[in-house]
N, C-alpha and C positions, 0 to 999 in steps of 0.2 A: 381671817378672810373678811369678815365684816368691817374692821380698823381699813382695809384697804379695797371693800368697799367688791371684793372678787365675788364673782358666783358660781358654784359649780353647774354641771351638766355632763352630760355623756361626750360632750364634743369638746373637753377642756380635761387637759390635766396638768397637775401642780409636782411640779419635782422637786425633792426634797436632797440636797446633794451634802453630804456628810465629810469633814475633813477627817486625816490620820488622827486614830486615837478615839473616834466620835465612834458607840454602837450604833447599832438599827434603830432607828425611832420608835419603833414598835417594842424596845426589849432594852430595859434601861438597866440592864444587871449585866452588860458587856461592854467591850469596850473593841469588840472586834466579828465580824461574821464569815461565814463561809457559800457564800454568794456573790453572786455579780449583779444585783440587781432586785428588787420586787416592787409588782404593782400592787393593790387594792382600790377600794372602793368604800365608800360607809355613806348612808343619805344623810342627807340634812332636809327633815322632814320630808317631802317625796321626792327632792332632787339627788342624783348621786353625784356625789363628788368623788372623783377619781384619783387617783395619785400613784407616784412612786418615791420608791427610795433606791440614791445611787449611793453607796457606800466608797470611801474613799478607795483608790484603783487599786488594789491589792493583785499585787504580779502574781500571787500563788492562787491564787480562786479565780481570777477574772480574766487569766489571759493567758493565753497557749503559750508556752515556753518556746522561747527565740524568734516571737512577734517582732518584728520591724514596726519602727517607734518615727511616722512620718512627721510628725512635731518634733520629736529628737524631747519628748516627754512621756516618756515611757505609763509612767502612772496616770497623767491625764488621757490619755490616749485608750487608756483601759476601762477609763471612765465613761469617755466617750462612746467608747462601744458600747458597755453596757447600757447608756442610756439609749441610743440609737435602737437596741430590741424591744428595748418600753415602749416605743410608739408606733409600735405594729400588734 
């Protein structure tokens, strides 16, 4: 964050989007999770900075069986949705 100079706050958050193959940021002894998505939080000094993590679109965790794929990409489209419930 500081190299590019970001700041966090309540009204900011940082997505962190993971390809196939890539664990949860949070858990470096996988290589795979059973989720669609997680937020958190951690301050830097009394600011909170916010964040999530999109894990790569895993059809079996992240997306109801026989979802219509409007990109005609199935896997990004699962991605999308799960980041879309981070920002509410």
């Amino acid at each position: 964050m500081a190299l590019k100079k970001w700041t966090g706050g309540s009204a900011r958050c940082f997505f962190v989007f993971t390809s196939s193959g890539e664990g949860p940021w949070f858990d470096s002894t996988s290589s795979s999770c059973a989720y669609a998505a997680y937020h958190g939080y951690f301050l830097s000094g009394t600011t909170p900075v916010v964040s999530a993590n999109v894990p790569y679109g895993d059809l079996n965790n992240c997306q109801v069986g026989g979802t219509l794929s409007p990109n005609s990409d199935p896997v990004a489209d699962a991605a999308a949705t799960s980041a879309s419930h981070e920002f509410t």
